[in-house]
C-alpha positions in Angstrom: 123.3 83.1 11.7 120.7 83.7 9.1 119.3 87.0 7.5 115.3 85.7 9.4 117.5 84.9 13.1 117.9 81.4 12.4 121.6 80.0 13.8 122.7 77.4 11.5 124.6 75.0 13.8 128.0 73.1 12.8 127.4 69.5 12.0 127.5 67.6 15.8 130.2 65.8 16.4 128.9 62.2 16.9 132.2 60.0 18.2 133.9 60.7 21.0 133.1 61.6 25.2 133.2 59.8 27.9 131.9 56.0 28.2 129.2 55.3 29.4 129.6 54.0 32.6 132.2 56.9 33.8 129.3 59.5 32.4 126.7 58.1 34.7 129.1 58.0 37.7 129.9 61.9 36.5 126.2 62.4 36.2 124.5 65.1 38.9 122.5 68.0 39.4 124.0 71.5 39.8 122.3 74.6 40.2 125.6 77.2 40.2 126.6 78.3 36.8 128.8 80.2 34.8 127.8 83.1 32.4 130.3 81.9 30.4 128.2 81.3 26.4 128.2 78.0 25.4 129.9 77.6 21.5 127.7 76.8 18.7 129.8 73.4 18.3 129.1 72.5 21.7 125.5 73.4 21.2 124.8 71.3 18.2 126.6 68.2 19.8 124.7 68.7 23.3 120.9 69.4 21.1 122.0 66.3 18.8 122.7 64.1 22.2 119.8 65.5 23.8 116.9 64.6 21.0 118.4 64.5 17.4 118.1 62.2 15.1 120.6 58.8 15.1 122.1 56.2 13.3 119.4 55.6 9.7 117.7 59.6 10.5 114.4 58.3 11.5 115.1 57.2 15.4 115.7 60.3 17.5 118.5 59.9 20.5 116.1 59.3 22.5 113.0 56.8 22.7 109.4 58.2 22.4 106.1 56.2 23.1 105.2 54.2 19.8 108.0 56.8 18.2 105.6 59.9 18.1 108.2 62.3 18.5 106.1 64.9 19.9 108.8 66.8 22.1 110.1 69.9 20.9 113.1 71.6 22.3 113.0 75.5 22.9 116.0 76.9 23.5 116.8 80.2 25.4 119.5 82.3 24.7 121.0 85.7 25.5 120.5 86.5 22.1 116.7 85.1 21.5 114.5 82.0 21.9 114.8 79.3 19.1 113.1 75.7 18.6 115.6 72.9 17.7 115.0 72.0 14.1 116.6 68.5 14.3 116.6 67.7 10.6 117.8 70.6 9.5 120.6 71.3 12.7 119.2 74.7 13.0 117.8 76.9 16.0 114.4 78.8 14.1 114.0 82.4 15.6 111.0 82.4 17.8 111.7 85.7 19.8 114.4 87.9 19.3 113.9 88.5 22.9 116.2 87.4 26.1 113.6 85.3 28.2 115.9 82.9 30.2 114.4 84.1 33.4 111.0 83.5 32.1 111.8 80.0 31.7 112.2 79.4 35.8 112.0 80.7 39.0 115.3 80.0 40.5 117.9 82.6 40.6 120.4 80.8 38.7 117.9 80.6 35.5 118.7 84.4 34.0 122.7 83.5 34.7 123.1 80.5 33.2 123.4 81.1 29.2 121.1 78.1 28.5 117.6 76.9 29.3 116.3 74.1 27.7 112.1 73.8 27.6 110.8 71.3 26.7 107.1 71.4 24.6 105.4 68.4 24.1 102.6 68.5 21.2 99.6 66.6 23.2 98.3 66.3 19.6 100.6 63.5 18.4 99.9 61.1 21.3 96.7 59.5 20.2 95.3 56.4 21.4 95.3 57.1 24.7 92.9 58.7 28.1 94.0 62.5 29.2 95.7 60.9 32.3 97.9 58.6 29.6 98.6 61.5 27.1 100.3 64.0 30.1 102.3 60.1 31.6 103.7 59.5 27.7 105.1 63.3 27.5 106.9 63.7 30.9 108.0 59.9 30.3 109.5 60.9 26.9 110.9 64.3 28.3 112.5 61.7 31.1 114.3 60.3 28.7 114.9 63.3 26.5 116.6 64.9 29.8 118.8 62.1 30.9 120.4 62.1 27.1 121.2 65.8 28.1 122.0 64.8 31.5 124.5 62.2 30.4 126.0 64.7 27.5 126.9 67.8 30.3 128.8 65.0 32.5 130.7 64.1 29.5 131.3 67.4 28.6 132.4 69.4 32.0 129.1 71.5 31.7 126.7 71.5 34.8 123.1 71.0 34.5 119.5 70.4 36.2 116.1 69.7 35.5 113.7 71.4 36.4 109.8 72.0 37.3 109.2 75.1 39.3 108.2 77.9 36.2 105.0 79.5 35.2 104.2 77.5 32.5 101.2 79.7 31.9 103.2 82.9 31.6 105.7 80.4 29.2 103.4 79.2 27.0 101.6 83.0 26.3 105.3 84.3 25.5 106.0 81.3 23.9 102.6 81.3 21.4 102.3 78.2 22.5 98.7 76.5 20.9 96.4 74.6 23.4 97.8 71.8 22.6 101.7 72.0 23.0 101.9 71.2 27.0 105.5 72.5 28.5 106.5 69.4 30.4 110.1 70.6 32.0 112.8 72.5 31.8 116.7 72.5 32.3 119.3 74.6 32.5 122.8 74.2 30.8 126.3 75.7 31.4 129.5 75.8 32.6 130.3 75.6 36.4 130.5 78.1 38.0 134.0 79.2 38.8 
């Protein structure tokens, strides 16, 4: 960690896991979780599956319409809310503030030592109708979530997307601007024992 909050993550480990057809047939849904933290290694690798930057550093790990890139990932911690700094491989401070249970409404949210949101910046899809800006960011979060989805079944962590929060409440405690639209969220951790 950093004297402004930051957590400087370990460089992700980029080889190894399942293959890819036994991580989709270990691919599901859980919604019973540990408390158990998740390490910083295991972090970095599951944010770098998730929506890091691959192979030349100018494709992210997941596709994005026309490569616009314009889903960030908030993380929520015990210890504060960050926003994944992919270049860098470093969580930025954005409340020093526990707000997992902010992030949902199911009663597994607050115990489960990561939520994922993710915040996509309406202003980078151009081109396109209001109806085709909101389709391109929960599309691209689709795709953002399976890598994440496909990363905790190689990993023996549980996971699950979800939709049911108050975005509104979110984005105020978030400082989110107008145009930064919170798309989903998921929730990360070990299974419950």
């Amino acid at each position: 960690m950093t004297a402004n909050g930051n957590i400087v993550l370990p460089a992700p480990q980029r080889e190894g896991g399942l293959p890819l057809m036994e991580a989709l047939m270990k691919r599901r849904s859980s919604r019973k979780f540990s408390e158990r933290e998740i390490d910083l290694q295991t972090l970095s690798d599951l944010l770098w599956a998730t929506f890091g930057f691959g192979g030349g550093g100018k494709r992210r790990t997941a596709p994005s319409s026309h490569n616009r890139q314009e889903t960030d990932l908030y993380v929520a911690l015990a210890s504060g809310t960050y926003v994944y700094d992919p270049v860098e491989n470093v969580l930025k401070l954005v409340l020093a503030e526990d707000i997992r249970a902010l992030t949902g409404m199911q009663d597994f949210v607050p115990v489960a030592p990561l939520n994922l949101v993710y915040v996509a910046d309406t202003s980078k899809i151009t081109g396109k109708d209001e109806r085709g800006t909101i389709e391109t960011a929960y599309v691209d979060t689709g795709f953002i979530s399976q890598n994440a989805y496909l990363f905790c079944a190689s990993a023996g962590l549980s996971t699950v997307t979800r939709a049911m929060i108050d975005k509104q409440a979110l984005a105020a405690k978030l400082s989110l601007r107008s145009e930064q639209v919170i798309t989903l969220a998921q929730t990360v951790g070990y299974p419950e024992e």
